[in-house]
N, C-alpha and C positions, 0 to 999 in steps of 0.2 A: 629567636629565629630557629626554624625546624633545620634538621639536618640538610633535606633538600636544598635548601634555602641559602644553609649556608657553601653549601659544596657549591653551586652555583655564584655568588659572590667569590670565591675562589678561586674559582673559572676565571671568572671576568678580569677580576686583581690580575691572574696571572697573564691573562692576554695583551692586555692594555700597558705590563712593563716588559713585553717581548720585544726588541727592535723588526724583527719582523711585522709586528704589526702596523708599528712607527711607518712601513715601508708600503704597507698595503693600507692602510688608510688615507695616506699622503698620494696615494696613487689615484685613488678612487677621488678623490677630491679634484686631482688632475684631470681624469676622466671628462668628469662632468662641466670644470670650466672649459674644456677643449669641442666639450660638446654644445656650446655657447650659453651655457642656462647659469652661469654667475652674474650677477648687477657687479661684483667687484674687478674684475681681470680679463682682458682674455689673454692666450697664449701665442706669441711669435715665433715660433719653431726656427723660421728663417732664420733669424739672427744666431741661432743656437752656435753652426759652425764657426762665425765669426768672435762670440763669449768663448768657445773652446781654444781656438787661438788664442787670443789676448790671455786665457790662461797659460798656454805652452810659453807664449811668449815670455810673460814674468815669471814663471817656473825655471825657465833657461837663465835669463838673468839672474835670479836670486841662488840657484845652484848650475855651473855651468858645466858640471861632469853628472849631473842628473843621478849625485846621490845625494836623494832625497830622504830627509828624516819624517819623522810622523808629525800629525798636527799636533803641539802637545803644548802644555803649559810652560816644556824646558826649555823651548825658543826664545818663551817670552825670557825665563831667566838669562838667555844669554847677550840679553839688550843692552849695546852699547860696546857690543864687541869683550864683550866681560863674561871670564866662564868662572862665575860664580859658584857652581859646581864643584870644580877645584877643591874649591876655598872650604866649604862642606864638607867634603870628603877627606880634606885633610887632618878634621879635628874627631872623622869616625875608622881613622885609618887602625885604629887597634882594636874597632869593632867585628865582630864574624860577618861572614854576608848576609845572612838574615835581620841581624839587629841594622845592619845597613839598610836595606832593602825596607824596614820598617821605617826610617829613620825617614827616606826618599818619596814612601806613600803618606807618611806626614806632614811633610811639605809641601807634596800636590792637593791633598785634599783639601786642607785649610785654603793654599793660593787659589786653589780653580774656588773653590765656594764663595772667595771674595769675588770673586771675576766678572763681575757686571758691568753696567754699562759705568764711565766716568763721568760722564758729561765733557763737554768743549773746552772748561775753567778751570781744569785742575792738573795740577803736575806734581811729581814727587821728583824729590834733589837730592840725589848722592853723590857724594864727592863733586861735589861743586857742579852738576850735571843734571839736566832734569828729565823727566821721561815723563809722557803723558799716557792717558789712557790703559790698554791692556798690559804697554812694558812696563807701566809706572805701575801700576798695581800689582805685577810681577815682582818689580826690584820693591817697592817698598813692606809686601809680606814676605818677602825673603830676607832684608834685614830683619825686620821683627823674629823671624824664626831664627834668626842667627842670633838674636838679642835675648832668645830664650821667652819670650813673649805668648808661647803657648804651651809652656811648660811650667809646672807649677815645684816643679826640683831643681834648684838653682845650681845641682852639682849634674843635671842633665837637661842642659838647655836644650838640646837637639832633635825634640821631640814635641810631639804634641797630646794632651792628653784631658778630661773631662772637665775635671776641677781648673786649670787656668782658661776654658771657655767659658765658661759659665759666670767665671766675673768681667767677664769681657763687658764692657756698658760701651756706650755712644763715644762717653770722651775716652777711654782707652783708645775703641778704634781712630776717632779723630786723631789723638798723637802719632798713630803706628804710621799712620795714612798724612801727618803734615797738613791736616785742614785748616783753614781758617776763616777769616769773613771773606780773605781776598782771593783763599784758595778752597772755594769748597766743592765738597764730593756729593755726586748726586746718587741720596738712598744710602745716609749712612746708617741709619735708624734701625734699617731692613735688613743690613747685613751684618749687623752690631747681633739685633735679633736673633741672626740666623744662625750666626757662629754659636750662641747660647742655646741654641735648641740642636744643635751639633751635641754638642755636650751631654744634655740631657738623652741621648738617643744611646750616644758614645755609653753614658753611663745605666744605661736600663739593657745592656746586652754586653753583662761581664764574660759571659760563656763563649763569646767573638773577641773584644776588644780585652779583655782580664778587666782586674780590679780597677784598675788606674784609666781606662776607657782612653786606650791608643788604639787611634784608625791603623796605623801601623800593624797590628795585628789581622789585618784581614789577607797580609800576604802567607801566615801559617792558616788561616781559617781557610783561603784556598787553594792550597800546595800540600796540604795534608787528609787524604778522605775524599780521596777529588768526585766520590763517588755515592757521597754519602746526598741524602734527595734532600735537607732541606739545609740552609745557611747555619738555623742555629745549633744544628748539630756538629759541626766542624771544629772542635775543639779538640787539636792536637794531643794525640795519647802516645807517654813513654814508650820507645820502639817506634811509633809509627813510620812509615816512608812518606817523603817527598815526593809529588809527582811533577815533575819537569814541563808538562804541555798543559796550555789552558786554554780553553774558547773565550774570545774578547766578551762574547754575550754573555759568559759565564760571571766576568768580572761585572758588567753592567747589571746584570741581574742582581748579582748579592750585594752591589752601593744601592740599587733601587728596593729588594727588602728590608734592608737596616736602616736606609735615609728617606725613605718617602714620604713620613711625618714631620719631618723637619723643615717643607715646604708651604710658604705661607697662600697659596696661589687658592684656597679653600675650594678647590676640586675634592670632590669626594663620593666615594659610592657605598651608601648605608654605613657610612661612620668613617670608612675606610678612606684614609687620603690617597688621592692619589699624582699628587708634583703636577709634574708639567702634562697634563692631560686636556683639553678641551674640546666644547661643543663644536659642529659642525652639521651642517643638513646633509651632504654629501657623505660625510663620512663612512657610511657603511658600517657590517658587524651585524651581531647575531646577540641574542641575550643583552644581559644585564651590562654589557658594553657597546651596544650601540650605541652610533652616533657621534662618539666620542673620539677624538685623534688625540696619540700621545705623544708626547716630541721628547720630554727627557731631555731636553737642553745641555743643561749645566751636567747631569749625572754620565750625560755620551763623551761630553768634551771634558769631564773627568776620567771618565775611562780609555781613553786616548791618551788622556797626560800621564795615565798607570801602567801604560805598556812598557815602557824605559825603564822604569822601578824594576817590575816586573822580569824584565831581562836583563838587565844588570844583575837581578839575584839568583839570572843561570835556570831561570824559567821562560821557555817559548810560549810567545800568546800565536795561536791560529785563527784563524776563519775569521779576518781582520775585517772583510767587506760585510761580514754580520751586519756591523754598526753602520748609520744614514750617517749623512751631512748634516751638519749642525746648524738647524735652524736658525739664525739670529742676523743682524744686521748686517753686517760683510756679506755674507754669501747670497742675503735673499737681496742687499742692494745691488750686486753684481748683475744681478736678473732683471732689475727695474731699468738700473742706470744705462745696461749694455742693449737694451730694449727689445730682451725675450719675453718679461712680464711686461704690460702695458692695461696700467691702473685706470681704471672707467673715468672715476669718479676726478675730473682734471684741479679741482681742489684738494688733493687729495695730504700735498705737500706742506699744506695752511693747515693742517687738522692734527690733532693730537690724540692718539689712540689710547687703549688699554690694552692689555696681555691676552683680556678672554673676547674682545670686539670678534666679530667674525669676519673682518675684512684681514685683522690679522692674523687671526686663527690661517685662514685660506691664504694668504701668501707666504704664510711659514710651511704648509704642507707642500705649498709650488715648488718651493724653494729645494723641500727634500727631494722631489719628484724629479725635480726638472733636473739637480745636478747626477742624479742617476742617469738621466740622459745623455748630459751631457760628457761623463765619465768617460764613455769607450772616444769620444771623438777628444781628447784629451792625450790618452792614453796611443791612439790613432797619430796625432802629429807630434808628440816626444817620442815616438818609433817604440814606446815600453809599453807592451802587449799587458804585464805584469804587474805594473803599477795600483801598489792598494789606494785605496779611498783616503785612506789616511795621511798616504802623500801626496795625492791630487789637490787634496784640502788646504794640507802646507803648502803647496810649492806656488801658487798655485789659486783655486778660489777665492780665499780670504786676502791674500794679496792684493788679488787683482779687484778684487771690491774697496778696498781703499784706496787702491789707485785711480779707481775712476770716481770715488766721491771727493777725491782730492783735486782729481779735477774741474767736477762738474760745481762742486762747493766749499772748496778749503777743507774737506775731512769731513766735512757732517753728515749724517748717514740719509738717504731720500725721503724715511719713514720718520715722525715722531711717536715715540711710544713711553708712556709715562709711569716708568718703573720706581719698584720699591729698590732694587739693586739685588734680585733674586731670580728675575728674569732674562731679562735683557743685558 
């Protein structure tokens, strides 16, 4: 590949993991089913005001003084009314706040990267207590982390690090996770995989992660050098300073340089993975990224879960509304089920998708569009002119998307989509 050539691949790489573009492609997509030229969706605008309520609503109820946290993975740990946190903290209480701080983005990244769909059949049981779905896969990688489970230094369970990923197989995960014939997890295969190609990634970028490949480490790679243009150059040097403020997209940015190989989804542009990206005819773009819409899933709703880490270790994240809404079942069923999205196709609910189908490609970009929409009218009836995306999401969206597939079908989400446990 000529220089040309590659500077232009480059380009493209870098466009395609900017959340702005997440924002402007999902838009452009919007555009055009609004313009009636989709066979999958049109759009209900109407109902919009009344999905904005039903979110103020359950926003009020789940926080009645409307202080509101971020959408984050540390919700899910406080499932069951258990601030497990606590409990963590108490065994790093003679830690510095860095090594803390490292300790906190090791626990989100390993949990959020488990964090796909559960399927309807499976529960995890702590103290005699069982939790499904997202909190069960919350509580039950958060024992495993306290079990020392991804740490391969048995005098520092607390951590997570290359080498205890990497022999991560199928039945390790099966144990952490309590599966069985009667209780099984859908895609365990995928995420068993995926944690091992964590590792491999963790361990081929010692100049970020050190010798030992701790994601922990990415809180010095960007607190130190805040200025420096590429991720792998951010290796903290004697003397350097801390810099106190970060751009959330900054955080999303340097997970989506280091982790974007580690996604099984086989998007790719001339060799180059690129996650959660897919086709689209709508899409729009210029170059060697056209066409393509990137959603970034799992690595936004990681970088959401890293803002707490983050400020806890006496670092302010800014420019919060950077980052979209997180594509995935909750939010986009909130749209189906509250009937702002309204699917053509009236079979639609008997059919089983894939990740890169383009019916789903196009209702994961509505879904970013339309709750951009819907934001200010949110934000409009809890009187908080102020309120970031991040706590619209919590309080809020996701909520109230289970709310009403709780109602419409006992919890099941309106879509089926047939994941490896890396997607969805």
């Amino acid at each position: 590949m000529n220089d040309t050539a590659s500077g232009a691949l480059h380009e493209a790489v870098r466009i395609l993991r900017s959340p702005a573009t997440v924002r402007e492609r999902c838009a452009s997509i919007a555009r055009a089913v609004s313009e009636g030229t989709s066979p999958h969706f049109r759009i209900d605008r109407s109902r919009l005001p009344a999905v904005a309520d039903l979110v103020a609503k359950v926003t009020r109820e789940r926080y009645p003084t409307l202080a509101i946290p971020y959408h984050s993975r540390w919700r899910h740990f406080e499932a069951g009314g258990v601030d497990r946190k606590a409990g963590l903290d108490a065994h790093l209480r003679d830690r510095s706040t860095v090594a803390v701080a490292r300790s906190h983005i090791d626990l989100t990244l390993v949990s959020v990267l488990l964090d796909a769909g559960a399927g309807p059949d499976w529960k995890f049981t702590e103290d005699g207590r069982s939790y499904t779905r997202s909190e069960g896969l919350a509580v039950a990688s958060f024992r495993a982390f306290m079990a020392g489970r991804f740490s391969s230094d048995a005098g520092d369970p607390y951590r997570v690090d290359a080498a205890a990923l990497l022999r991560l197989n199928t039945q390790a995960l099966a144990d952490i996770f309590q599966v069985s014939e009667g209780n099984p997890l859908v895609g365990l295969d995928g995420r068993a995989a995926l944690m091992r190609r964590l590792g491999e990634a963790l361990r081929s970028l010692p100049e970020i992660f050190t010798s030992i490949g701790q994601p922990g480490h990415l809180f010095d790679a960007l607190t130190h050098h805040a200025h420096a243009p590429k991720l792998r150059h951010h290796r903290p040097t004697v003397g350097s300073q801390r810099h106190h403020h970060i751009k959330a997209s900054r955080i999303l940015g340097s997970l989506l340089d280091a982790f974007s190989g580690i996604w099984p989804s086989g998007q790719s542009l001339d060799g180059v993975p690129l996650g959660d990206v897919w086709l689209h005819p709508h899409a729009g773009g210029h170059g060697a990224s056209e066409g393509r819409v990137p959603f970034h899933k799992l690595s936004q709703w990681l970088t959401y879960s890293l803002l707490e880490p983050f400020e806890w270790g006496g670092v302010q994240v800014t420019d919060l509304d950077e980052l979209t809404a997180l594509p995935e079942y909750r939010n986009g069923g909130l749209l189906i089920d509250g009937g702002v999205l309204v699917p053509l196709d009236g079979g639609y609910a008997s059919r089983s998708f894939t990740p890169g189908d383009e019916w789903i490609v196009e209702w994961r970009a509505l879904t970013v569009a339309l709750i951009d929409e819907m934001a200010p009218l949110v934000r409009e009836a809890l009187g908080r002119a102020d309120l970031p995306l991040a706590c619209i999401l919590e309080g809020g969206t996701w909520a109230a998307g289970r709310a009403l597939a709780a109602d419409k079908r006992g919890g099941t989400p309106p879509v089926k989509v047939d994941s490896d446990g890396t997607v969805f």
